[in-house]
Structure formats: C-alpha cells, structure tokens
C-alpha positions as CSV (number, residue, x, y, z in Angstrom):
1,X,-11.4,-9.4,-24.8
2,X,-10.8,-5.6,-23.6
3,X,-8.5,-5.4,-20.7
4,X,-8.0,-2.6,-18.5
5,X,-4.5,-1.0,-17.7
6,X,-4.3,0.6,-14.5
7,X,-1.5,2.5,-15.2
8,X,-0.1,5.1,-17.4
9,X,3.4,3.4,-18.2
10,X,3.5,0.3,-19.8
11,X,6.3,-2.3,-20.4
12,X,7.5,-5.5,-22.1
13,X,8.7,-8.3,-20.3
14,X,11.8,-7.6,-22.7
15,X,12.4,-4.8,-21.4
16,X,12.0,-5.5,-17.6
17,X,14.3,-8.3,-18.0
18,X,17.0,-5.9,-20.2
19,X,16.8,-3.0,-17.7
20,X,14.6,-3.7,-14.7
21,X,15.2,-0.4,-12.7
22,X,15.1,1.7,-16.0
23,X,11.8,0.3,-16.5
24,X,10.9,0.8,-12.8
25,X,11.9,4.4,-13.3
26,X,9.8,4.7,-16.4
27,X,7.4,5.2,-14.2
28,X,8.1,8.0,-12.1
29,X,7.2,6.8,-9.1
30,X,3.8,5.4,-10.5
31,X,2.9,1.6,-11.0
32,X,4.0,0.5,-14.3
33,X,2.1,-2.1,-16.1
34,X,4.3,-5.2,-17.2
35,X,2.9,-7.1,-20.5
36,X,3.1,-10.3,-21.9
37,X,1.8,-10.9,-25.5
38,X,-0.1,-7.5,-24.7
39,X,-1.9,-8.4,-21.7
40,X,-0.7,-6.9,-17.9
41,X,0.9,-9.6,-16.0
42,X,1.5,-7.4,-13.1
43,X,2.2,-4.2,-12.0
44,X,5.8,-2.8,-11.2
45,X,6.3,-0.4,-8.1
46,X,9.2,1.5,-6.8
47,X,10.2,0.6,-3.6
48,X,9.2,3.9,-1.7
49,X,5.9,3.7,-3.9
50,X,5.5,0.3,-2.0
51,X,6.1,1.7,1.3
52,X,3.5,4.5,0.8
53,X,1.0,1.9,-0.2
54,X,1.2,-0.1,2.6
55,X,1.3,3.1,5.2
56,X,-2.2,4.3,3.2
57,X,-3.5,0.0,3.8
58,X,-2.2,0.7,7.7
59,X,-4.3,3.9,7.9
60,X,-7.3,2.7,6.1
61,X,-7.4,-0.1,9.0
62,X,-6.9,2.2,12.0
63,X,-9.3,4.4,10.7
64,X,-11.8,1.1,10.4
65,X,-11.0,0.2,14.0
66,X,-11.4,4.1,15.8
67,X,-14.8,4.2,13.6
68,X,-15.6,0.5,15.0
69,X,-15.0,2.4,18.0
70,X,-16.5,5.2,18.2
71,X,-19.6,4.9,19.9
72,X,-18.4,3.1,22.4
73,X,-19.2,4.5,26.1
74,X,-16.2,6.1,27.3
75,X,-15.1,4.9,31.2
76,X,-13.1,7.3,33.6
77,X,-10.5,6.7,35.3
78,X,-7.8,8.8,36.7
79,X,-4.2,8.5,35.3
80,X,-2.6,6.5,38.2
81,X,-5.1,4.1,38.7
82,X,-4.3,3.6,34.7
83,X,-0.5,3.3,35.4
84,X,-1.1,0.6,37.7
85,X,-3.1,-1.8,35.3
86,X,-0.6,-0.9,33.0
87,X,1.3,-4.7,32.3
88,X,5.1,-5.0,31.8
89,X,6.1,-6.3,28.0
C-alpha cells in the first residue's frame, strides 16, 4: 500500500538510535520522517521547529476566536468606569 512521506528527510530507526541529534539535524530545521521496515513511524522535529509549530497552533486559535468575534456589537464605556470592573488576580 502507497504511503505518503510528509517530509523531505528520511531516516532509519538505526540511525535515530546511533545519532539522534545528527539525525535531527539532517533535517535542517524541517520534520524528518523516521522509518521502520520502510514505513514512517513518526516525524522528528527540532526543538525550535516545535516551538514555532505550536506559536502558528496558538495563532490559528486567536484568530478563530477574534473572527468568532467579530460581529459582535461593540458597547462603550469610558476608560475609568473599565478600571473599576477591572478584578484583582
């Protein structure tokens, strides 16, 4: 059965387990595609790749919730009648 890689590195498990950041690095900052017996297992991810993923997941849902918002009415209110609502953490 075809299977799709959706990356443009691919390693072994041998190898991740030989040299797991040289195989991380093989990458270049992309995912790398781990096999076993020629079929991805997973994907492999720097660190700072990791942490740009999960800003771009944290975007994607504030950008869900100010369009869920959007067409709300708007209310005024003057800026120290909003200080005093405002509740101590």
């Amino acid at each position: 059965m075809p299977t799709t890689i959706l990356a443009e590195t691919a390693a072994g498990l041998a190898e991740l387990k030989n040299d797991p950041l040289a195989t991380v690095a093989s990458g270049d900052g992309f995912p790398v595609t781990i096999l076993d017996h020629n079929e991805p297992a997973f994907y492999c991810i720097s660190a700072k790749a990791y942490e740009i993923l999960l800003d771009k997941l944290e975007d994607a849902e504030l950008a869900a919730i100010v369009e869920s918002r959007q067409h709300q009415p708007e209310t005024d209110m003057a800026w120290d009648r909003l200080a005093k609502q405002k509740k101590p953490c």
